[in-house]
The first five atom37 places (N, CA, C, CB, O) and aatype in JSON, in Angstrom:
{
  "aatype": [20, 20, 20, 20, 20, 20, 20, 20, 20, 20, 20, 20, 20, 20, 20, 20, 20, 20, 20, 20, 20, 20, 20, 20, 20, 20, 20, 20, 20, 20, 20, 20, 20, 20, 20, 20, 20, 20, 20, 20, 20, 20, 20, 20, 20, 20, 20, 20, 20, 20, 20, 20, 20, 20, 20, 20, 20, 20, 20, 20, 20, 20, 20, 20, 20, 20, 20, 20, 20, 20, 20, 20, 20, 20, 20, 20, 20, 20, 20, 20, 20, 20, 20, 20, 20, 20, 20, 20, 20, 20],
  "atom_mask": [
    [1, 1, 1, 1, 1],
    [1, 1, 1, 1, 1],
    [1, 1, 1, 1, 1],
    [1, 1, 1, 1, 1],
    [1, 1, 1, 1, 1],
    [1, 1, 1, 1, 1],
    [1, 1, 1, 1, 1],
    [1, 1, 1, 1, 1],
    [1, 1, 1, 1, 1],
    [1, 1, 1, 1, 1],
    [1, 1, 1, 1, 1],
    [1, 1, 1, 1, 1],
    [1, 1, 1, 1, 1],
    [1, 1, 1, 1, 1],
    [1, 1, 1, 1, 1],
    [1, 1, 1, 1, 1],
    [1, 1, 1, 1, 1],
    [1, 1, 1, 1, 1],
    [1, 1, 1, 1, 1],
    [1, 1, 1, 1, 1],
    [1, 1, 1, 1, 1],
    [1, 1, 1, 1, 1],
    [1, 1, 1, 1, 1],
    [1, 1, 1, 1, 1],
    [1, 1, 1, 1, 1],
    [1, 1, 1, 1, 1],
    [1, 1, 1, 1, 1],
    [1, 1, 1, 1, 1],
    [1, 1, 1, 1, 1],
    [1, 1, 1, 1, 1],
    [1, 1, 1, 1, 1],
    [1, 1, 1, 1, 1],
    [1, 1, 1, 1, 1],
    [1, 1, 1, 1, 1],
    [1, 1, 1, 1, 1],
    [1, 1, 1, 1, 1],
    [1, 1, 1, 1, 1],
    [1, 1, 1, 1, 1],
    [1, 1, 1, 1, 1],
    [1, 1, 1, 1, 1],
    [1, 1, 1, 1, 1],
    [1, 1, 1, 1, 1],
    [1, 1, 1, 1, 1],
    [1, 1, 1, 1, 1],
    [1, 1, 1, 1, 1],
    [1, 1, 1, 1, 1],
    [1, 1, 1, 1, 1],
    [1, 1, 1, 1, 1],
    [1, 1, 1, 1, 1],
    [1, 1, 1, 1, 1],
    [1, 1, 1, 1, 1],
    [1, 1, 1, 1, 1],
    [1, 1, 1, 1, 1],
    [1, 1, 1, 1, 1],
    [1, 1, 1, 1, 1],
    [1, 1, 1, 1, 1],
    [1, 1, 1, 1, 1],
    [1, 1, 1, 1, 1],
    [1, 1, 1, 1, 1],
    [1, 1, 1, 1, 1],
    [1, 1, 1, 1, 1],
    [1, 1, 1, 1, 1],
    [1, 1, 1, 1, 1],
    [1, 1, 1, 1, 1],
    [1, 1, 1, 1, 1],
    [1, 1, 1, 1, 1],
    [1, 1, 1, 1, 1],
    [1, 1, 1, 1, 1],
    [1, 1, 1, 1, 1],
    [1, 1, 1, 1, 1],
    [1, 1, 1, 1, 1],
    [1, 1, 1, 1, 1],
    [1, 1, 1, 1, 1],
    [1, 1, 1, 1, 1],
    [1, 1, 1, 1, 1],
    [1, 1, 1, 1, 1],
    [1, 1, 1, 1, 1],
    [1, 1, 1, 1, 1],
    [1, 1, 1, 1, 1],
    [1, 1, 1, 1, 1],
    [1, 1, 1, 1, 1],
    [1, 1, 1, 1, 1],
    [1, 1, 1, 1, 1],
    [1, 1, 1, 1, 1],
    [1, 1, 1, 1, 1],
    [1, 1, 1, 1, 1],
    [1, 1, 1, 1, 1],
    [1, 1, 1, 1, 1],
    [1, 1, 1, 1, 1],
    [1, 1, 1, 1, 1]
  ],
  "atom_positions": [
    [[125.16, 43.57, 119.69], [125.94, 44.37, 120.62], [127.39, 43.94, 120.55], [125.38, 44.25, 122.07], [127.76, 42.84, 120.96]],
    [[128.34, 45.0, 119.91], [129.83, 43.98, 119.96], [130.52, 45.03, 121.93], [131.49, 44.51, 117.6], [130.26, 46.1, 122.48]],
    [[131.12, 44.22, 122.11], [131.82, 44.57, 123.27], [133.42, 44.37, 123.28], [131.2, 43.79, 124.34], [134.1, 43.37, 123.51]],
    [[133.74, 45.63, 122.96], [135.5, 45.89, 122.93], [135.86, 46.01, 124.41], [136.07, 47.49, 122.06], [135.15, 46.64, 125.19]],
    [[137.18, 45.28, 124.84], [137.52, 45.53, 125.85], [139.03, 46.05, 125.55], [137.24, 44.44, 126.71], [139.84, 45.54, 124.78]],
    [[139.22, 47.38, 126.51], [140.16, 48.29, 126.29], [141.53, 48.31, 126.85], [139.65, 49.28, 126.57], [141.81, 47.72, 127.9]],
    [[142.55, 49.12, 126.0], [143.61, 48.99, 126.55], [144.37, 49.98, 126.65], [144.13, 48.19, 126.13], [144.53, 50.82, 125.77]],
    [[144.96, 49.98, 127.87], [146.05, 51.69, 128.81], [144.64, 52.8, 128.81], [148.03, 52.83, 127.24], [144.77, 53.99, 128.52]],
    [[143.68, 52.36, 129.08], [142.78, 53.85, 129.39], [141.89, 53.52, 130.75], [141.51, 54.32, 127.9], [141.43, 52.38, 130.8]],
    [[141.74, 53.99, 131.33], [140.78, 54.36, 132.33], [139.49, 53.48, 132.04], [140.49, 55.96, 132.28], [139.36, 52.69, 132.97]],
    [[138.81, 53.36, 131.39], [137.67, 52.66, 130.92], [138.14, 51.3, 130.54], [136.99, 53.39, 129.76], [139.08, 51.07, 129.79]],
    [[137.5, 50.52, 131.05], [137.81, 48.83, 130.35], [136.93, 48.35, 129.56], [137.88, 47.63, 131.32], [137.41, 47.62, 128.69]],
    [[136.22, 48.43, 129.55], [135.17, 47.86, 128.01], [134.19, 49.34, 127.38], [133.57, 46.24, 128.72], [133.87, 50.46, 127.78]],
    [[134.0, 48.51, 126.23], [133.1, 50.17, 125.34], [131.84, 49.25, 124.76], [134.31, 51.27, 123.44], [132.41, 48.44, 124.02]],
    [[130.76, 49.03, 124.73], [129.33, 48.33, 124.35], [129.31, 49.64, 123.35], [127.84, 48.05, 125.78], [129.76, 50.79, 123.38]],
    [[128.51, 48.77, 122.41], [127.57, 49.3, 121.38], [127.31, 48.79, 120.1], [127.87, 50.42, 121.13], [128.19, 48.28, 119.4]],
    [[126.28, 48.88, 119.8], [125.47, 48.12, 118.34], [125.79, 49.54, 117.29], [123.17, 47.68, 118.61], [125.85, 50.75, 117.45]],
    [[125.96, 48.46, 116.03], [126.35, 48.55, 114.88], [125.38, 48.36, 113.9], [127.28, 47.83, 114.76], [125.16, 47.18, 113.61]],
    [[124.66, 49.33, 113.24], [123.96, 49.24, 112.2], [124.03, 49.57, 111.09], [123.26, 49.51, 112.35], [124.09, 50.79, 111.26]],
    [[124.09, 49.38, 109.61], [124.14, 49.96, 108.8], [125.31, 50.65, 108.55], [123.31, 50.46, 108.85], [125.31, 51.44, 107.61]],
    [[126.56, 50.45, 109.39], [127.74, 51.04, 109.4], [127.07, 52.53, 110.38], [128.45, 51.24, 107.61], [127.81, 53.52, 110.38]],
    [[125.69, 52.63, 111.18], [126.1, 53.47, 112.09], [126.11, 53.15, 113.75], [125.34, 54.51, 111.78], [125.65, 52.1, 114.21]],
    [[126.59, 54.0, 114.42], [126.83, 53.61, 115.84], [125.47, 54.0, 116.93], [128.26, 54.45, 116.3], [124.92, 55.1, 117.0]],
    [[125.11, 52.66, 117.79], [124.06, 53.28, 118.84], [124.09, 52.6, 119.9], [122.66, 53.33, 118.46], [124.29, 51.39, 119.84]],
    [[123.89, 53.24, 121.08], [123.79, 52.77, 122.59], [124.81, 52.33, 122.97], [122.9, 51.83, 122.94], [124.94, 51.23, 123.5]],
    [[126.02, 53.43, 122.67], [127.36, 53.41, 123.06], [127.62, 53.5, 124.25], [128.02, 54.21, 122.56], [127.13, 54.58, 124.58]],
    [[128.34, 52.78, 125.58], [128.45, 52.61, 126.65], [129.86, 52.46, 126.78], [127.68, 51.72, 127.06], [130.45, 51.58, 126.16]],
    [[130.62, 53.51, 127.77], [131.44, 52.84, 128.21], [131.74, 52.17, 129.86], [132.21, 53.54, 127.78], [131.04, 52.53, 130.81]],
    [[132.59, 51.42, 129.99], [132.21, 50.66, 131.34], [133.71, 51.54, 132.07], [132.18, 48.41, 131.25], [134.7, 51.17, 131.44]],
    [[133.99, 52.27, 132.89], [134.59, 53.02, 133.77], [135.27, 53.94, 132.81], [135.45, 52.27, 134.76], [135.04, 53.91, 131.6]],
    [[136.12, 54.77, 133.39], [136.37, 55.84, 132.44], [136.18, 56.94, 133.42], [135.39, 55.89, 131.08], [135.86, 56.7, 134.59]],
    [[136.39, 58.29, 132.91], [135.56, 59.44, 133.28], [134.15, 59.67, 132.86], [136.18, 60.49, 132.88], [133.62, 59.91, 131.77]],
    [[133.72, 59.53, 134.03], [131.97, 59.1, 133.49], [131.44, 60.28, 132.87], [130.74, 58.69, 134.84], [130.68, 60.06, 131.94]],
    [[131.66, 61.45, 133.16], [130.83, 62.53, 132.14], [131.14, 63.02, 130.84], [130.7, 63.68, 132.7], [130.29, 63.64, 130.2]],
    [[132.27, 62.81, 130.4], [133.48, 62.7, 129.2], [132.96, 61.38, 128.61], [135.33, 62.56, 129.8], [132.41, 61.44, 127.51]],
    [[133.09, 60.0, 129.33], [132.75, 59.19, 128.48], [130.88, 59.07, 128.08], [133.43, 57.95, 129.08], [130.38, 58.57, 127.08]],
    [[130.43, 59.49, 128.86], [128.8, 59.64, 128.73], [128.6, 60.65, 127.6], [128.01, 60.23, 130.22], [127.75, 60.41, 126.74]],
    [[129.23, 61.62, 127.54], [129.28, 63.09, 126.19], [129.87, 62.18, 125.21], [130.55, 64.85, 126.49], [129.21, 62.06, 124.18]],
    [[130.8, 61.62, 125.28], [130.92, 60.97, 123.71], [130.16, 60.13, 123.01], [131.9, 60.31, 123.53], [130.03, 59.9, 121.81]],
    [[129.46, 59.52, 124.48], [128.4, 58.42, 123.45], [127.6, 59.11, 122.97], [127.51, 57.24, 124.06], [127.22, 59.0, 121.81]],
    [[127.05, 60.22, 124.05], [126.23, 60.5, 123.35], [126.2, 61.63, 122.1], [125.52, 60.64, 124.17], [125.2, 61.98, 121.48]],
    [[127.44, 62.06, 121.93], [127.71, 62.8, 120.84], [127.89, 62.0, 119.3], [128.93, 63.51, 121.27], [127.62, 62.69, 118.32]],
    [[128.22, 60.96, 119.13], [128.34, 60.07, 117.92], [127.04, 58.91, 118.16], [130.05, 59.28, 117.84], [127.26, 57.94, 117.43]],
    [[126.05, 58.76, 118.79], [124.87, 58.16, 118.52], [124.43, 58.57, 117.33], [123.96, 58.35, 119.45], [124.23, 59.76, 117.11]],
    [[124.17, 57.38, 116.17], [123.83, 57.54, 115.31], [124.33, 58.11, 114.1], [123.19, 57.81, 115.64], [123.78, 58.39, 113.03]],
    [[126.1, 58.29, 114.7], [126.85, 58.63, 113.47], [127.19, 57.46, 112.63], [128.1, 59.35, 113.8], [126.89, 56.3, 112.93]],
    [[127.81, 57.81, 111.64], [128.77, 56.7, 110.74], [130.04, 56.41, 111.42], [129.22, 57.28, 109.2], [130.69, 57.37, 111.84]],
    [[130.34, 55.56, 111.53], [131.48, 54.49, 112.31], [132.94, 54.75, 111.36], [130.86, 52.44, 112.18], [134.12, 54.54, 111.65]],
    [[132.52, 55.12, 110.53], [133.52, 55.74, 109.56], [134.17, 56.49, 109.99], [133.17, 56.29, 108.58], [135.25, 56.35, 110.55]],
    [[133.28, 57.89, 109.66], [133.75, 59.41, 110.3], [133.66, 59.28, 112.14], [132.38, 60.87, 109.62], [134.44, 59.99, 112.78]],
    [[133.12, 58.76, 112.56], [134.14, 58.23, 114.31], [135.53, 57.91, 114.23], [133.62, 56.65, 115.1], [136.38, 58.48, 114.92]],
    [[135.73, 57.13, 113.52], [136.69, 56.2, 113.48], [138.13, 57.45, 112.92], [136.13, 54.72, 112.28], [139.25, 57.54, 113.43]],
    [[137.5, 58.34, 111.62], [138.74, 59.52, 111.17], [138.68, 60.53, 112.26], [138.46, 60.41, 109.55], [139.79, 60.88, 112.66]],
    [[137.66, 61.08, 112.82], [137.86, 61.85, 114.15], [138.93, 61.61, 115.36], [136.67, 61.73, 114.75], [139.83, 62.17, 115.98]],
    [[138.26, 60.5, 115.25], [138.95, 60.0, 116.7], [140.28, 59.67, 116.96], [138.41, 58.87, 117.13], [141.08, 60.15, 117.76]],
    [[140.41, 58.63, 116.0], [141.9, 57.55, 115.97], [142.96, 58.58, 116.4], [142.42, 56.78, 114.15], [142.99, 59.75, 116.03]],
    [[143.97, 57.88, 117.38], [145.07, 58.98, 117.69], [145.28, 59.79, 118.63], [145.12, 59.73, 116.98], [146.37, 60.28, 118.93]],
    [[144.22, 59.98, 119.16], [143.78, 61.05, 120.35], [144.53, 60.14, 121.31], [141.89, 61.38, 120.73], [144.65, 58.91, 121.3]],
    [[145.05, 61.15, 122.23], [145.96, 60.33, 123.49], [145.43, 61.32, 124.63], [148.05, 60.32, 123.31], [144.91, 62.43, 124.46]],
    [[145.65, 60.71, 125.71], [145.07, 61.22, 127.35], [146.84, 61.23, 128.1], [143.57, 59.55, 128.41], [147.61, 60.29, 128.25]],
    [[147.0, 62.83, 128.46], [147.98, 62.79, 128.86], [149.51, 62.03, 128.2], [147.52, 62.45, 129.85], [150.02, 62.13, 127.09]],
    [[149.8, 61.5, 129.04], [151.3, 61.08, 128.8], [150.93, 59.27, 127.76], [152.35, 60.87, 130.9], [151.62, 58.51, 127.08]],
    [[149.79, 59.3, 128.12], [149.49, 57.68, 127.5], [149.64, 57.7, 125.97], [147.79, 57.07, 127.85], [149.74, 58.78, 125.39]],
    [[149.66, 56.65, 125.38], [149.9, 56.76, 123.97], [148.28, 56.34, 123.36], [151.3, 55.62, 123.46], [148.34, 55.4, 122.58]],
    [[147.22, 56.73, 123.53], [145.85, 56.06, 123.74], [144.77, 56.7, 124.99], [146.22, 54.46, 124.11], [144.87, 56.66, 126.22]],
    [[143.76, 57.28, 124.1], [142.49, 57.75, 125.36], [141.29, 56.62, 125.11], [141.65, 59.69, 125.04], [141.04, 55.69, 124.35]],
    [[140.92, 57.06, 125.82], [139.01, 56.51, 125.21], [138.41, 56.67, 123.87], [137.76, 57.38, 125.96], [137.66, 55.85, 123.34]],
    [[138.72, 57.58, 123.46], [138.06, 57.9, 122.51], [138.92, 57.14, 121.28], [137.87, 59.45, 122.5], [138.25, 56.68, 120.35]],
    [[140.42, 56.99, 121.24], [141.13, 56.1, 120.46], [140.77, 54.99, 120.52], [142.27, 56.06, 120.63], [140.48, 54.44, 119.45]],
    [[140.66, 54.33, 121.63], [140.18, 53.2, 121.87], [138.77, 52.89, 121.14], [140.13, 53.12, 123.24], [138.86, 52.1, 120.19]],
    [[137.25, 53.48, 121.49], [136.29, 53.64, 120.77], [136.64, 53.61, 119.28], [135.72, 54.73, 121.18], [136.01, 52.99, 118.42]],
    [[137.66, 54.33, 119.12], [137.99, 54.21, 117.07], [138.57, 52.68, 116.78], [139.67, 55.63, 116.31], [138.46, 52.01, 115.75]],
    [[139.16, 52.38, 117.87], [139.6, 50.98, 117.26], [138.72, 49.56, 117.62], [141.12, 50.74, 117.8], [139.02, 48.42, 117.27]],
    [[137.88, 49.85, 118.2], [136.3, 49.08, 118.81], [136.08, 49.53, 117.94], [135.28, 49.27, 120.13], [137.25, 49.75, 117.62]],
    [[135.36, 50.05, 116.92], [134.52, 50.51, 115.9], [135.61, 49.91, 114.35], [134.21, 52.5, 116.16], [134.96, 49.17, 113.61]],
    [[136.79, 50.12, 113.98], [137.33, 49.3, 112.9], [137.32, 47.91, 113.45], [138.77, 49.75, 112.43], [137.17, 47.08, 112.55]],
    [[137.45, 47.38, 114.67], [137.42, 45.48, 114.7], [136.04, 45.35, 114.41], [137.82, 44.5, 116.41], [135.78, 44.39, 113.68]],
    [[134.93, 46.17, 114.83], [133.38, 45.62, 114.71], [133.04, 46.11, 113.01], [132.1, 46.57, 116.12], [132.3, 45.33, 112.4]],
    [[133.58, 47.39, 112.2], [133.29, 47.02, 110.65], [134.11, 46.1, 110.46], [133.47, 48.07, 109.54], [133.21, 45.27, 110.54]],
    [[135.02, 45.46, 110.27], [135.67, 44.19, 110.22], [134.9, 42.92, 110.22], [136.48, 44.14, 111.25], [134.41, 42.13, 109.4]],
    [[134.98, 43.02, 111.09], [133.97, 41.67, 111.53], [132.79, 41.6, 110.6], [133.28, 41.79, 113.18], [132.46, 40.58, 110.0]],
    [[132.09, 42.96, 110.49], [130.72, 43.22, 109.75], [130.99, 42.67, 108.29], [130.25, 44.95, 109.71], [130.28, 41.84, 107.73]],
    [[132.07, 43.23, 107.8], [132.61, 43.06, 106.58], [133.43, 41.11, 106.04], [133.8, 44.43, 106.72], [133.62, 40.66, 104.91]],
    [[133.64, 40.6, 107.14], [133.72, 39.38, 107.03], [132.37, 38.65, 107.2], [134.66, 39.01, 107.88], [132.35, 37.54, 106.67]],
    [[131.53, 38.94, 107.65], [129.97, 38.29, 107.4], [129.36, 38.67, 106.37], [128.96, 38.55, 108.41], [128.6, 37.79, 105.96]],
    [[129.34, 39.85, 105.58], [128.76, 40.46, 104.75], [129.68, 39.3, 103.4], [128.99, 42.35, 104.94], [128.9, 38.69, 102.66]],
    [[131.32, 39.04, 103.15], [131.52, 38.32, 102.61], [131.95, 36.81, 102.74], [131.92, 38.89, 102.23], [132.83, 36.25, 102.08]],
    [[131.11, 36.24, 103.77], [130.59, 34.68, 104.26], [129.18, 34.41, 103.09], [129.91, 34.69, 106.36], [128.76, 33.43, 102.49]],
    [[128.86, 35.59, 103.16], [127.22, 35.37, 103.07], [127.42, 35.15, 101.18], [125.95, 37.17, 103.81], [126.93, 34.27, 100.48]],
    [[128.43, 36.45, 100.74], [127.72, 36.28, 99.06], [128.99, 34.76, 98.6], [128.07, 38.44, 97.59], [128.94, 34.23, 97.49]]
  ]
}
């Protein structure tokens, strides 16, 4: 389970496990709860990839950053990370 905690949005942390480079049991912790509840559950089980080109960029109002930007950049620190264990290991 990696746990991003967020920044300039409404929501302060985003939960969710990382498999295989795809995304599941995406949670966010405050936010607009029915907006952020539709996104998890709209990319359950996508590629973290194509989240990540969707998303990135999206801004809420006057902010420079929504939730869903945020979620794209929780999802490149957690392949990151994935990708520094993957080359620990060989």
């Amino acid at each position: 389970m990696y746990q991003y905690t967020t920044h300039g949005t409404c929501s302060r942390q985003i939960n969710f496990d990382l498999k295989d480079g795809k995304v599941y049991n995406c949670e966010f912790v405050g936010g607009c709860n029915g907006n952020t509840k539709g996104i998890a559950k709209l990319i359950e089980g996508m590629d973290a990839q194509m989240i990540i080109d969707r998303l990135k960029g999206n801004t809420c109002g006057p902010r420079p950053t929504s939730c869903p930007d945020q979620l794209a950049l929780a999802l490149e620190a957690a392949l990151a990370r994935e990708a520094e264990k993957a080359a620990a290991k060989a």
